[in-house]
ZASENU-613849 format. One line per 3 residues: their letters; for each residue x, y, z of N, C-alpha, C, O. Coordinates in steps of 0.05 Angstrom, whole numbers, plus 32768, in hexadecimal, padded with zeros to 4 digits. Layout:
A) X/Y/Z/X/Y/Z/X/Y/Z/X/Y/Z | ...
# end
This chain:
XXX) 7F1E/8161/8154/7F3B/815F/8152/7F47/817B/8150/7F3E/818B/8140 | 7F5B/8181/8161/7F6F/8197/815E/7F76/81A7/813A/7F81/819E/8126 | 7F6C/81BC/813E/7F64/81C5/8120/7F87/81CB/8113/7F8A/81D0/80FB
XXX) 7F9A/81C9/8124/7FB6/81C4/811F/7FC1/81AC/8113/7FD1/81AB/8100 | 7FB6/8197/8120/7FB2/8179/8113/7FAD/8182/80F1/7FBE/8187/80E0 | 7F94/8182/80EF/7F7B/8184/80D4/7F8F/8193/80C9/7F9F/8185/80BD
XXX) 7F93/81AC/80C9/7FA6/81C1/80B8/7FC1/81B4/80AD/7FC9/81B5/8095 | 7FCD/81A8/80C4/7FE5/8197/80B9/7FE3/817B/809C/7FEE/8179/8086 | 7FCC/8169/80AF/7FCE/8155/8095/7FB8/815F/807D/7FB0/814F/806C
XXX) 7FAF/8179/807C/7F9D/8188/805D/7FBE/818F/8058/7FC6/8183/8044 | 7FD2/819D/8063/7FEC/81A5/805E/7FFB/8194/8049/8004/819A/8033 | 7FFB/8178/805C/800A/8164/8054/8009/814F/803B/8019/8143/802D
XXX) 7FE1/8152/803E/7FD8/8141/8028/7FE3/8157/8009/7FE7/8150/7FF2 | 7FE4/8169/8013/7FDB/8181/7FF3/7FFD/8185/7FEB/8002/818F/7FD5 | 8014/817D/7FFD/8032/8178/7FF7/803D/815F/7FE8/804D/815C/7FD5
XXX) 802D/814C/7FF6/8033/8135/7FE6/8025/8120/7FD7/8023/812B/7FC2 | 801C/810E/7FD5/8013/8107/7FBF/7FF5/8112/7FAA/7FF0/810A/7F93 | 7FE8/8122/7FB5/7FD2/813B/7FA4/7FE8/8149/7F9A/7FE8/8149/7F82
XXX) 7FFB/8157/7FA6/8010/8163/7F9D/8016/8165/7F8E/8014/817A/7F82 | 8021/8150/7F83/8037/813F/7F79/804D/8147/7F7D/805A/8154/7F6D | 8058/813E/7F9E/806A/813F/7FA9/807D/812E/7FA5/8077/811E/7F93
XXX) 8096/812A/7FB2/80AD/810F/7FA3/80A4/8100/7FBF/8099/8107/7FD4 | 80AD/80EC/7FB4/80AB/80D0/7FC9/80C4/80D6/7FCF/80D7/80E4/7FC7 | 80BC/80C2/7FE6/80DE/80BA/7FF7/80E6/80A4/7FF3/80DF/809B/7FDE
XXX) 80F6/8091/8004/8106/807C/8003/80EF/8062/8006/80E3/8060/801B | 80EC/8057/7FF8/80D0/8048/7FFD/80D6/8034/801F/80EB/802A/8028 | 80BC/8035/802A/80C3/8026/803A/80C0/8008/8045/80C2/7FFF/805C
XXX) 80BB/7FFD/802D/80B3/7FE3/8029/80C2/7FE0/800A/80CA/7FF3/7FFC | 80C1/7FBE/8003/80C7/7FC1/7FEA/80B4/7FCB/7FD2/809F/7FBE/7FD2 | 80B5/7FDD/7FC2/80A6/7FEA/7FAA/8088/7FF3/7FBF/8070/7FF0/7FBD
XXX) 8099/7FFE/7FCF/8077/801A/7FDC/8085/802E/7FD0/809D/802F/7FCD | 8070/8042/7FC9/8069/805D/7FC6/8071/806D/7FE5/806C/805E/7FF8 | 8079/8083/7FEC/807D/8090/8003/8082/80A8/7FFE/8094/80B1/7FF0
XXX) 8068/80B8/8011/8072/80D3/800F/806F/80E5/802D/8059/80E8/8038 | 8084/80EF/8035/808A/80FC/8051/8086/8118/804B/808E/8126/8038 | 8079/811F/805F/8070/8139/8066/8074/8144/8081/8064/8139/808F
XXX) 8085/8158/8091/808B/815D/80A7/808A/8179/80B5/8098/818C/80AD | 8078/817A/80CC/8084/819C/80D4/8082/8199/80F5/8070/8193/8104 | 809D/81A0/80F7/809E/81A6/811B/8095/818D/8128/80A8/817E/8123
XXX) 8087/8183/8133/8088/816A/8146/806F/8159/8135/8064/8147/8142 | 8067/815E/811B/8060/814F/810C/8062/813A/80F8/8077/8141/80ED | 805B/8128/80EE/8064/811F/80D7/8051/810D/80C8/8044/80FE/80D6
XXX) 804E/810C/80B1/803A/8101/80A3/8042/80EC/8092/805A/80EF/808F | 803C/80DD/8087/8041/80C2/8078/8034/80B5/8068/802A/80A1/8073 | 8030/80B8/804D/801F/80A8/8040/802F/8099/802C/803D/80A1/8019
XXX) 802A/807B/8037/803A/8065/8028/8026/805A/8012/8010/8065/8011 | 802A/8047/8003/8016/803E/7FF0/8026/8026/7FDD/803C/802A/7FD3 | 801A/800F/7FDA/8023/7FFF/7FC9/8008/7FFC/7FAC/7FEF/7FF8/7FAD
XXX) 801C/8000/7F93/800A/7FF6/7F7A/8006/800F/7F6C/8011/8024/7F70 | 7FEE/800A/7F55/7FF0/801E/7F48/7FCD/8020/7F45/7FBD/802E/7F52 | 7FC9/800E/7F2F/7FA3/800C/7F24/7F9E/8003/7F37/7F86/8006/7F3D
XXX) 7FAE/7FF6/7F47/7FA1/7FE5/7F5D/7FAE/7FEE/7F71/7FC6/7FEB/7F70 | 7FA3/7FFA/7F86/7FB9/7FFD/7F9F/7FAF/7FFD/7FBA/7F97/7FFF/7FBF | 7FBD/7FFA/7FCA/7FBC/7FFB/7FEA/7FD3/8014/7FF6/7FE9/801B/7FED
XXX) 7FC2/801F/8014/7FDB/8025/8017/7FCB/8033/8035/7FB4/8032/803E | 7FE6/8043/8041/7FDB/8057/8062/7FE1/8075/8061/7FF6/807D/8057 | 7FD5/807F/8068/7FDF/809A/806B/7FD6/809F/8096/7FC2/809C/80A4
XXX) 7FF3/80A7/809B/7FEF/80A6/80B4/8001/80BD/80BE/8012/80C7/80B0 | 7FFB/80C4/80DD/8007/80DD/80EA/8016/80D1/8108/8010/80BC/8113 | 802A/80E3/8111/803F/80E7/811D/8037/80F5/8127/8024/8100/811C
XXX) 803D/80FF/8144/8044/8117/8156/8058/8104/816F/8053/80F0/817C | 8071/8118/816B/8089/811B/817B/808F/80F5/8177/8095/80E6/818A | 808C/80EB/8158/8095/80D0/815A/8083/80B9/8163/808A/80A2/8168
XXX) 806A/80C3/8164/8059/80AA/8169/8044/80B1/8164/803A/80C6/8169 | 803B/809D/8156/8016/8098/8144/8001/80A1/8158/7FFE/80A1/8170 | 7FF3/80AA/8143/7FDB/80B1/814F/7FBF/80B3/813C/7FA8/80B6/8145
XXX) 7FC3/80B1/8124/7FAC/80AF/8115/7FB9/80A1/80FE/7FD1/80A1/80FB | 7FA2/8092/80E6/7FAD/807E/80D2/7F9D/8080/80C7/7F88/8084/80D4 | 7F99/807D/809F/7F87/8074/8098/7F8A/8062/8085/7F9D/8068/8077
XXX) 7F7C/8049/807D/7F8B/8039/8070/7F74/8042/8050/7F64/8055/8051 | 7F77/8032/8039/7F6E/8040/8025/7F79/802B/8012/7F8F/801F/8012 | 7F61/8028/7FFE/7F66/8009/7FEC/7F4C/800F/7FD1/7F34/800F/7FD6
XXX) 7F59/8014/7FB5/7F4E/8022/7FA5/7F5A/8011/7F88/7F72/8009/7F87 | 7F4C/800E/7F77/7F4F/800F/7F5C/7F3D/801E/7F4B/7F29/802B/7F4F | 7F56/8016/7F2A/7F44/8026/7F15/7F36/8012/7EFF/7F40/8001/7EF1
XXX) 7F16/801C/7F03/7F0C/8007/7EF2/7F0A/8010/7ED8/7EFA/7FFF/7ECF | 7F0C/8018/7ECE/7EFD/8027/7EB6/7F18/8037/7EA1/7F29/8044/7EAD | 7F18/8034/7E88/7F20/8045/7E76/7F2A/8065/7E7D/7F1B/806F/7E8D
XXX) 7F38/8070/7E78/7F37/8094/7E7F/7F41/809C/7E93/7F3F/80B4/7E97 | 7F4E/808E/7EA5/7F50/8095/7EC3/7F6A/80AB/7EBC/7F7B/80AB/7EAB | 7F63/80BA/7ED0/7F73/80D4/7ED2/7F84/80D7/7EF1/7F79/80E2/7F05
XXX) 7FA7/80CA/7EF2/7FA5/80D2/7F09/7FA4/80ED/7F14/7F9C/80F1/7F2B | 7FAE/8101/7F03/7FAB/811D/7F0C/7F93/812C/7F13/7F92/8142/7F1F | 7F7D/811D/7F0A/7F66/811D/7F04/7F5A/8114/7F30/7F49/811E/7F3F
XXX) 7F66/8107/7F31/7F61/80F8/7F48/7F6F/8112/7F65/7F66/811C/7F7A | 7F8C/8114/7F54/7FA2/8124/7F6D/7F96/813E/7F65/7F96/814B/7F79 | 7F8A/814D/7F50/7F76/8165/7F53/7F59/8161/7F64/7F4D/8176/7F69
XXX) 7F4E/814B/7F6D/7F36/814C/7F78/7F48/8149/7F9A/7F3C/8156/7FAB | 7F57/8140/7FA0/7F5E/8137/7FB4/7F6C/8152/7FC2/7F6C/8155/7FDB | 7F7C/816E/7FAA/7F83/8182/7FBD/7F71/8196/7FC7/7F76/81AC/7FD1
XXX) 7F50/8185/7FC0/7F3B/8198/7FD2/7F31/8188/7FE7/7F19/8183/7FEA | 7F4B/817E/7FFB/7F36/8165/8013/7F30/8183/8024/7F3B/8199/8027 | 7F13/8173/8030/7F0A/818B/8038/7F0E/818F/805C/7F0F/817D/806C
XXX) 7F0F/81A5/8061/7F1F/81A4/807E/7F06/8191/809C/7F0D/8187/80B1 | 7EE4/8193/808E/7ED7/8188/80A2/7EDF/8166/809B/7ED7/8154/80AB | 7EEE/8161/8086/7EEA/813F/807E/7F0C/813C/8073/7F18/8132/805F
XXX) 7F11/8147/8083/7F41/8145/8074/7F43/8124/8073/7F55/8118/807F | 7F30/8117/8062/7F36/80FF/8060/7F48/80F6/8036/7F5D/80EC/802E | 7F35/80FF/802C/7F38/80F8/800F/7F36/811C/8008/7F3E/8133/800C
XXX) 7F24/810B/7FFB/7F11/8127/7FE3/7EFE/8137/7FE5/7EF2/812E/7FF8 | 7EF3/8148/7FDE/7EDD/8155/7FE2/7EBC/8142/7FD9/7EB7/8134/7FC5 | 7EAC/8148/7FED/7E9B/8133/7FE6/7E8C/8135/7FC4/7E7A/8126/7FBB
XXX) 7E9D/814F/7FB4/7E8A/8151/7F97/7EA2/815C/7F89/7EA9/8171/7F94 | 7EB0/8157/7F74/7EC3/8169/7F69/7EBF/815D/7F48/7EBC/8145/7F41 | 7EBE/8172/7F3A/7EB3/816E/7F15/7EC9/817E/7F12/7ED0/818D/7F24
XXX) 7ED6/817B/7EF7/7EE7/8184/7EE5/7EE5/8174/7EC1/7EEF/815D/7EBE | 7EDB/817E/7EAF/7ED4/8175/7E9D/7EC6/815E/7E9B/7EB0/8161/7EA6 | 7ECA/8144/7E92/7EBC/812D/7E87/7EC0/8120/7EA5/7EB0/810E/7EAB
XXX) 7ED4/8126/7EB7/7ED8/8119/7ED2/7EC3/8122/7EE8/7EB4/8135/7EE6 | 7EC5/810F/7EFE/7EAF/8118/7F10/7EC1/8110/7F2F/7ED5/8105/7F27 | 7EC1/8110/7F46/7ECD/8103/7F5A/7EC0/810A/7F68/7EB9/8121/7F6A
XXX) 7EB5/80F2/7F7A/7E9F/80F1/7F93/7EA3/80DA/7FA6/7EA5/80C3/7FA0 | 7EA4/80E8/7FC1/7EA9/80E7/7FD5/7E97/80DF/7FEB/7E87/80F1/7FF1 | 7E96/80C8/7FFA/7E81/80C5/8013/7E8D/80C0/802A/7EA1/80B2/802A
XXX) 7E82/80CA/8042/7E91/80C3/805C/7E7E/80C5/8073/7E6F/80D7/8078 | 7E84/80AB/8082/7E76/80A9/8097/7E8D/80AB/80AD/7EA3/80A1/80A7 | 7E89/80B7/80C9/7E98/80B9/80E6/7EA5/80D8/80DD/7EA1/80EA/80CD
XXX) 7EB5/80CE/80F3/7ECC/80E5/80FE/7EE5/80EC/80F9/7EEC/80DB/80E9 | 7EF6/80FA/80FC/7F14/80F9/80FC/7F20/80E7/810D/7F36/80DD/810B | 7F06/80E1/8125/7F13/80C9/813C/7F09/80AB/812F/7F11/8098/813D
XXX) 7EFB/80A5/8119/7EEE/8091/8111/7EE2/8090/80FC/7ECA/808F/80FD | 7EEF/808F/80E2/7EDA/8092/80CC/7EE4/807A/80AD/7EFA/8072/80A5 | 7ECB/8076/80A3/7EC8/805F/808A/7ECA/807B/806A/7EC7/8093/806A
XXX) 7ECF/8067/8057/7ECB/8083/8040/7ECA/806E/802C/7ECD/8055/802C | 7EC3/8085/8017/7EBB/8074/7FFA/7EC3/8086/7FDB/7EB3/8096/7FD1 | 7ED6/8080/7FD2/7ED3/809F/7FBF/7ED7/808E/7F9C/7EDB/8077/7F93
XXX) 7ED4/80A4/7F92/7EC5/8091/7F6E/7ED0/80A6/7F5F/7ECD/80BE/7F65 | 7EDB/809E/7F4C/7EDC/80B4/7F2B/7ECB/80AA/7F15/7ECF/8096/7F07 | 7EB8/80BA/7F15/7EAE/80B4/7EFC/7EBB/80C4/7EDD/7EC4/80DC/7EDF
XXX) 7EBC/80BA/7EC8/7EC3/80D4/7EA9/7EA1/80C1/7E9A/7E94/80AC/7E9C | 7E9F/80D8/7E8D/7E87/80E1/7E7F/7E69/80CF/7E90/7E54/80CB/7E84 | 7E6D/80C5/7EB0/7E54/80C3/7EB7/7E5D/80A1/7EB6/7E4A/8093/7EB9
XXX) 7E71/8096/7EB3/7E7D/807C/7EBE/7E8A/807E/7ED0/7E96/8093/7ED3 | 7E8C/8070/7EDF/7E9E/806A/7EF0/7EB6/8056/7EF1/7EB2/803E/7EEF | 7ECC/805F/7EF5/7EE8/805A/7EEB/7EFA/8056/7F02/7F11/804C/7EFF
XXX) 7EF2/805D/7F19/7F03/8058/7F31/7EFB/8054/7F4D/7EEB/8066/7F53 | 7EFF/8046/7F5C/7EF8/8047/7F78/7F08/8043/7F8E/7F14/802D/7F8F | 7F0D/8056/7FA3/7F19/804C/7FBB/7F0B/8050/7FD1/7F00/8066/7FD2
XXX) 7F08/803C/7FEB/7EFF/8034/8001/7F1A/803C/801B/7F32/8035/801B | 7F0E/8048/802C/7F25/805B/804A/7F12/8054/805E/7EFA/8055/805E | 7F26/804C/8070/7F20/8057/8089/7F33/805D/80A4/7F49/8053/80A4
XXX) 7F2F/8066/80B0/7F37/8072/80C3/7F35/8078/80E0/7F1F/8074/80EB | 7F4C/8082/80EC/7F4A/8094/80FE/7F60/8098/8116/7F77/8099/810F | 7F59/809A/8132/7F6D/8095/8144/7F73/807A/8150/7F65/8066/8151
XX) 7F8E/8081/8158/7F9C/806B/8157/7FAB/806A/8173/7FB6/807F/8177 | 7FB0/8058/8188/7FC2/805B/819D/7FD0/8048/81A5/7FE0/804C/81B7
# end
């Protein structure tokens, strides 16, 4: 994929919700939405729920789709940290600009990351553990779109 692409949504993801960027106008009733834009780009990550959620994060060029990923996650466990979560998520890494880095520790927290395919095609799996439990899980996948 066009390393202009990749640069933009690591851009986009690390503006808005890793961020903690503001939402926009929701675009459904009670979704989460956060817009991210540069030059003939545009990024979108909608989301419904909270412990429990669903949601897409998808791209634009010049007004029409071209890549999506959908993404469906709860928190199981005691302790959950969402900052904890949007700090593992502003290191997605540029070979895998999907989630998270496939290993990120910060005190009693842990966040780990698996991914199978491509930027043209790929499944994922990511987990928080605190003190060596596991407290969270979300399931992605992805890719292009026409």
């Amino acid at each position: 994929m066009d390393k202009r692409i990749i640069d933009f949504l690591i851009r986009a993801k690390k503006a808005t919700y890793a961020g903690k960027g503001a939402e926009t106008e929701s675009s459904r009733p009670d979704s989460h939405d956060l817009i991210y834009k540069e030059d003939d780009l545009m990024y979108l990550d909608t989301y419904l729920g909270g412990g429990k959620f669903a949601g897409e994060e998808a791209l634009w060029k010049d007004g029409k789709p071209f890549w999506s990923m959908n993404y469906v996650g709860r928190v199981t466990g005691d302790n959950f940290s969402g900052d904890f979560l949007k700090e593992a998520l502003l290191r997605v890494p540029e070979d895998k600009p999907f989630r998270g880095p496939e290993n990120y520790k910060n005190g009693d927290y842990e966040f780990n990351c698996k991914v199978t395919g491509e930027f043209s095609w790929f499944q994922g799996y990511e987990t928080i553990s605190y003190k060596g439990e596991q407290i969270y899980e979300c399931y992605f996948h992805g890719g292009m779109i026409e």
